[in-house]
C-alpha positions, -999 to 999 in steps of 0.1 A, spaced: 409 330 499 426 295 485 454 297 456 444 274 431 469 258 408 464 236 373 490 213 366 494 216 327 526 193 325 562 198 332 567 229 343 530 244 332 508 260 357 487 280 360 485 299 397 453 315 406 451 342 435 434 372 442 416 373 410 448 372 394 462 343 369 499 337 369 520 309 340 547 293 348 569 285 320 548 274 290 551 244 269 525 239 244 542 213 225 533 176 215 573 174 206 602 198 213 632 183 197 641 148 211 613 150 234 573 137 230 546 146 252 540 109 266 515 120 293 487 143 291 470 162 263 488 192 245 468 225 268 440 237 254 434 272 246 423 282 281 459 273 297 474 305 276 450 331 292 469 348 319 475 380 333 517 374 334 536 347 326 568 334 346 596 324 328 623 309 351 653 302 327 663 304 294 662 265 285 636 257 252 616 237 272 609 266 294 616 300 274 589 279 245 587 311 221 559 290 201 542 284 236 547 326 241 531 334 208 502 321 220 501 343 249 470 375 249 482 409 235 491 427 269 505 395 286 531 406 312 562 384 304 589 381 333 623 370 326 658 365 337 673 393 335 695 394 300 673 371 287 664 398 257 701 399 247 709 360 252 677 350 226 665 379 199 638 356 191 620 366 222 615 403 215 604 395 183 576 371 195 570 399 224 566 428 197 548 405 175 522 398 201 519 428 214 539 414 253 552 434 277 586 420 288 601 425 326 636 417 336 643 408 366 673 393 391 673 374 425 657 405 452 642 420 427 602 424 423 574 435 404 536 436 412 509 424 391 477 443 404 471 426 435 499 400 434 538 408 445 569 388 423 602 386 439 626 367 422 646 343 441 677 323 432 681 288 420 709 263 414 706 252 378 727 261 346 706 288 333 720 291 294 702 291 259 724 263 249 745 236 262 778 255 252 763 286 253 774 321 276 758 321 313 740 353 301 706 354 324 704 339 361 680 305 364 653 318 391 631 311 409 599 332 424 580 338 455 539 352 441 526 369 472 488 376 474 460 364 494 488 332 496 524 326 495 531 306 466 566 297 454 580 280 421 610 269 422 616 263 384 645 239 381 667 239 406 691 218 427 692 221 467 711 245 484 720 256 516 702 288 516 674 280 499 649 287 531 662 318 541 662 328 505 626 320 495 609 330 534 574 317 550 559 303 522 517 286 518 523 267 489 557 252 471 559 243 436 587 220 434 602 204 402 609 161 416 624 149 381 632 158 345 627 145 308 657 122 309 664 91 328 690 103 349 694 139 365 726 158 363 739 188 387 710 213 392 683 190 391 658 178 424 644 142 424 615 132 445 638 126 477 658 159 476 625 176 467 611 160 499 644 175 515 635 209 499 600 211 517 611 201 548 634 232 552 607 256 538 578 240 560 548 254 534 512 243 545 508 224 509 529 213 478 524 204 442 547 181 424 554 191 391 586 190 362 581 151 355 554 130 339 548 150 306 582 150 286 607 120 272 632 116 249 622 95 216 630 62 213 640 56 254 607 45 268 622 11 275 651 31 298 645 38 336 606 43 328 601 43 366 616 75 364 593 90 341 563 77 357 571 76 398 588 108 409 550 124 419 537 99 441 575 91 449 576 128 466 548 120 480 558 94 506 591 107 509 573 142 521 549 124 545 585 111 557 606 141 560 576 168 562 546 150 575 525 184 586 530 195 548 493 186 528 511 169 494 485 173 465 499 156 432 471 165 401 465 150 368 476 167 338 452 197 335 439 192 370 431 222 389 433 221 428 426 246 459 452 248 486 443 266 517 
């Protein structure tokens, strides 16, 4: 049986295997703060129905309490663990909506019916704020089912990265940002190419790029709003050429064997 994944922007997707629907780190938004949706239409009602949601780190424009509150009573949310403590706001929405809320740390897991979550590390500055306390980790996770899908969430390379994540089917990487340049913690389309060469999965979806840009900037580096997708592209057909590189439209669904 295939994984299917939609693309919903940024980091939005929605991972389908074994009859079981997985989010990734919903953003409903036509604006969070300085940022505009540029590319894509805001998700429609559909993209919010899912058995459990994965929440990677505790940035706003992936920890989207708005985008949570639209979340199904019963939705399985899983977080960093500490993430409870580091923003009330998110057991309010959770015992608002009625949303079961799982904390979890790199080796850890939890199964959703037929699916297994392990939660995997990742190189990326995982507070609430800029000046805020380092109170949850930044993860990653590994969704094993029929498939062997991993999303990385945001993340910068690292050395271990392979060994950390295993034999992987599919890899969601993250190949740019909402900005025009990328600090520390960050992959562009050629470290992302780097990325899947070490974990040798049988397909990969670009996503984390394309959806997101600061007001008032659309004049500054636009290539790096626009190119990171088919950028990772050729630079995987480079450094990975046996990987299958799929890169979707906004709300574009595609199978992966």
């Amino acid at each position: 049986m295939p994984v299917e994944i939609t693309w919903w922007g940024h980091a939005t997707c929605t991972v389908e295997d074994s009859g079981v629907r997985l989010l990734t780190d919903p953003l409903f938004a036509r604006r969070l703060a300085h940022l505009r949706r540029r590319r894509g239409a805001v998700p429609p009602a559909e993209a919010a129905v899912a058995d459990a949601v994965l929440v990677s780190h505790l940035h706003a424009d992936h920890l989207h309490l708005p985008s949570l509150a639209r979340l199904a009573p019963g939705t399985l949310l899983v977080v960093p663990r500490g993430a409870r403590r580091a923003v009330p706001g998110l057991a309010r929405v959770a015992s608002a909506r009625g949303l079961r809320v799982t904390e979890v740390a790199p080796g850890e897991e939890t199964a959703v019916r037929e699916l297994r979550i392990r939660a995997v590390s990742a190189r990326h500055d995982g507070r609430r704020l800029p000046f805020g306390p380092q109170a949850a980790p930044a993860l990653g996770y590994v969704v094993t089912g029929a498939a062997t899908t991993y999303f990385a969430g945001d993340t910068g390379l690292f050395d271990t990265m392979a060994e950390e994540v295993g034999p992987v089917d599919v890899a969601l990487l993250p190949v740019g940002g909402w900005g025009p340049y990328l600090g520390p913690g960050h992959l562009d389309a050629g470290r992302a190419a780097r990325a899947l060469a070490l974990l040798a999965p049988a397909a990969a979806v670009p996503v984390h790029y394309g959806t997101y840009w600061p007001i008032g900037m659309d004049a500054v580096r636009p290539h790096e709003f626009h190119a990171p997708g088919e950028e990772f592209a050729r630079e995987a057909a480079r450094r990975a050429p046996k990987v299958t590189v799929r890169v979707p439209e906004h709300g574009e669904r595609v199978r992966l064997p």
